[in-house]
Residue frames as qw, qx, qy, qz and C-alpha x, y, z in Angstrom:
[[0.000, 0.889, 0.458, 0.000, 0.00, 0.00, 0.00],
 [0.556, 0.601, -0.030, 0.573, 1.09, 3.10, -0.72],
 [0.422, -0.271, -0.565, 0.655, 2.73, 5.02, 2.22],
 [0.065, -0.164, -0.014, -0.984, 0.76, 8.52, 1.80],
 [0.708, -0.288, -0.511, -0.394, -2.13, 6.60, 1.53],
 [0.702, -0.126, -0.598, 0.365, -0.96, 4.79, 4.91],
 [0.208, -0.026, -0.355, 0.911, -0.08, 8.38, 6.69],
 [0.164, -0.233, -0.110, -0.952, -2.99, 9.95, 5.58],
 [0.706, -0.246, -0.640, -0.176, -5.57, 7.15, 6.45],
 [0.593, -0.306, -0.565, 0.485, -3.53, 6.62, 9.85],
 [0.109, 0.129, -0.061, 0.984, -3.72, 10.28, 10.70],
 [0.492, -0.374, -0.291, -0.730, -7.63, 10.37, 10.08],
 [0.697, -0.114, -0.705, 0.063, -8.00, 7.42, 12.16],
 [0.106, 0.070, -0.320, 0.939, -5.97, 9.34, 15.06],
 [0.227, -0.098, 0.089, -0.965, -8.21, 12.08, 14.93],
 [0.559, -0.292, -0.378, -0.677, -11.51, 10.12, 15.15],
 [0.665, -0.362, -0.610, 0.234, -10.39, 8.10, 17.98],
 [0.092, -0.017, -0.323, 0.942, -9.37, 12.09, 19.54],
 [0.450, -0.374, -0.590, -0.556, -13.33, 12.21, 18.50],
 [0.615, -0.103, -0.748, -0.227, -14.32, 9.62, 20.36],
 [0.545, -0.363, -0.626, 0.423, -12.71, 10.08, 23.28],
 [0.080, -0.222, -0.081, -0.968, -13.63, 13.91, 23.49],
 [0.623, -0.251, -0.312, -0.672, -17.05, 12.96, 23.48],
 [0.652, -0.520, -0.532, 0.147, -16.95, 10.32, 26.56],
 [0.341, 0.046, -0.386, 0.856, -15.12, 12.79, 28.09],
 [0.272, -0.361, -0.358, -0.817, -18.12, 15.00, 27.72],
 [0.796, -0.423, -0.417, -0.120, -20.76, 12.19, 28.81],
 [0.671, -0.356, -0.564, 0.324, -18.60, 11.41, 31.90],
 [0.077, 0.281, -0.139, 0.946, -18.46, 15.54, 32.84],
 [0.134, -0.545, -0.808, 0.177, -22.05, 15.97, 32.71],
 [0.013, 0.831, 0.362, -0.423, -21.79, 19.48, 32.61],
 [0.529, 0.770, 0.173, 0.311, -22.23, 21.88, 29.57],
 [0.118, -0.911, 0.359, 0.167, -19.26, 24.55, 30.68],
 [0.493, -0.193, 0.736, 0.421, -16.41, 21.16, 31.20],
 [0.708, 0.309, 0.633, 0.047, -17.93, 20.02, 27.98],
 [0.277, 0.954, -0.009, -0.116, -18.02, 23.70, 26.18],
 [0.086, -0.808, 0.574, 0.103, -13.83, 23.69, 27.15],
 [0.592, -0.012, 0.782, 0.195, -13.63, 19.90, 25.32],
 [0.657, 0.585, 0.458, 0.131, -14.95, 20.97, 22.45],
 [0.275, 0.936, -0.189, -0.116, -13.12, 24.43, 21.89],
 [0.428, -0.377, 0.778, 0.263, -9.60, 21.64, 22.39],
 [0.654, 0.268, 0.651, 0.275, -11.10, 19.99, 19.17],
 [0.318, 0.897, -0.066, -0.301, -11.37, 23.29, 17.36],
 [0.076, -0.783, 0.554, 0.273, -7.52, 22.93, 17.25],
 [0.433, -0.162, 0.831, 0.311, -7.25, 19.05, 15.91],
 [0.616, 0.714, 0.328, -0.051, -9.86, 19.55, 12.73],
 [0.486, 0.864, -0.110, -0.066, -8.17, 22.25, 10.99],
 [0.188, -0.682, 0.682, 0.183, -4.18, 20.73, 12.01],
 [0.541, 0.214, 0.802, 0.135, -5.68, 17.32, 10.37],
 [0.548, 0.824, 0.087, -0.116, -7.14, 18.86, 7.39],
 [0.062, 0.931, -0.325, -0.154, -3.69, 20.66, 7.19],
 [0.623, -0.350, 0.698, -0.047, -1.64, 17.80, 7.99],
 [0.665, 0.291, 0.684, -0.070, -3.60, 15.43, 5.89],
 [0.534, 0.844, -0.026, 0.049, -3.49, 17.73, 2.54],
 [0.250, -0.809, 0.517, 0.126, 0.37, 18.17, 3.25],
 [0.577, 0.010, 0.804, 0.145, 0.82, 14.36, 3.11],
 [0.670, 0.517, 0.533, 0.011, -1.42, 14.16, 0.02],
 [0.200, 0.971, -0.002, -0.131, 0.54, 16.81, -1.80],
 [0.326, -0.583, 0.731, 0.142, 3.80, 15.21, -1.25],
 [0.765, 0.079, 0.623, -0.143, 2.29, 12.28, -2.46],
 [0.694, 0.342, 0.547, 0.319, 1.54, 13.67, -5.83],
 [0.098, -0.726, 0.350, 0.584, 3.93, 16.88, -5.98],
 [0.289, -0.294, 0.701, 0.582, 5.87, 15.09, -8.94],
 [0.240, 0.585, 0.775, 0.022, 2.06, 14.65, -10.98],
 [0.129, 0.873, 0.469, -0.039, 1.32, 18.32, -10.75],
 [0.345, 0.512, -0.189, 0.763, 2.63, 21.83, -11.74],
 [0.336, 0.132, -0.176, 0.916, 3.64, 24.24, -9.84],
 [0.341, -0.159, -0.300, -0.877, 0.65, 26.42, -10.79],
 [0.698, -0.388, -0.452, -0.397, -2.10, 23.60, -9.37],
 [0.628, -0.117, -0.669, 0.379, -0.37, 23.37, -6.08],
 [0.130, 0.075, -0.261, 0.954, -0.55, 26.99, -5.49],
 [0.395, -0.333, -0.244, -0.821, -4.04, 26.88, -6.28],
 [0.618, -0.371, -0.646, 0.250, -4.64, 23.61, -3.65],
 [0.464, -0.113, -0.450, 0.754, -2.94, 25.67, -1.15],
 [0.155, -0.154, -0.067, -0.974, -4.85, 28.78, -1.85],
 [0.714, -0.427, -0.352, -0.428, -8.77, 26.60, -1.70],
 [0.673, -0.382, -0.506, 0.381, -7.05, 24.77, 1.53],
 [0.304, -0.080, -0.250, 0.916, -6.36, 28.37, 3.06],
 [0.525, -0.194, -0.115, -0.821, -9.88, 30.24, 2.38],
 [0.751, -0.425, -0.473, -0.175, -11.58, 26.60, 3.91],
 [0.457, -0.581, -0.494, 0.457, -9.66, 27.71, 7.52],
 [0.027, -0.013, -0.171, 0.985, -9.89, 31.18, 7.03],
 [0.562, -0.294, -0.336, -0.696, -14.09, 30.42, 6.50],
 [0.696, -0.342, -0.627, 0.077, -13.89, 28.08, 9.30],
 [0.519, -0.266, -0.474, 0.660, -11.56, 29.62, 11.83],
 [0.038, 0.372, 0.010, 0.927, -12.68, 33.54, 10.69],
 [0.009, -0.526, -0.608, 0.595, -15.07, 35.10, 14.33]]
């Protein structure tokens, strides 16, 4: 299998088991403040996975693409956390 595949996959994986356990964390709080300050900690692992995860996939197939279509990746992957992260 290919390794990018392999990082990128193993990466997502990661992050849904940070999910997972976010969310008992929650349940075993019980109360909506604790629960508020668990979720604003996942703010931060979405958009470093996204990042992360497009990094990897870009390496992957750098040698495939120009120049020109990487800049433009980079550019649509920069407006999706500046529409996500913008208050």
């Amino acid at each position: 299998m290919d390794k990018f595949v392999t990082s990128m996959a193993s990466l997502r994986i990661i992050s849904g088991c940070i999910e997972i356990l976010a969310a008992i964390i929650m349940l075993r709080l019980g109360q909506v403040d604790k629960a508020l300050v668990v979720n604003s900690m996942l703010a931060f692992v979405g958009p470093l996975v996204l990042i992360t995860t497009t990094t990897i996939g870009l390496m992957g197939i750098a040698d495939k693409l120009s120049w020109d279509k990487i800049v433009w990746i980079g550019c649509g992957v920069f407006c999706l956390l500046f529409g996500i992260l913008k208050k």
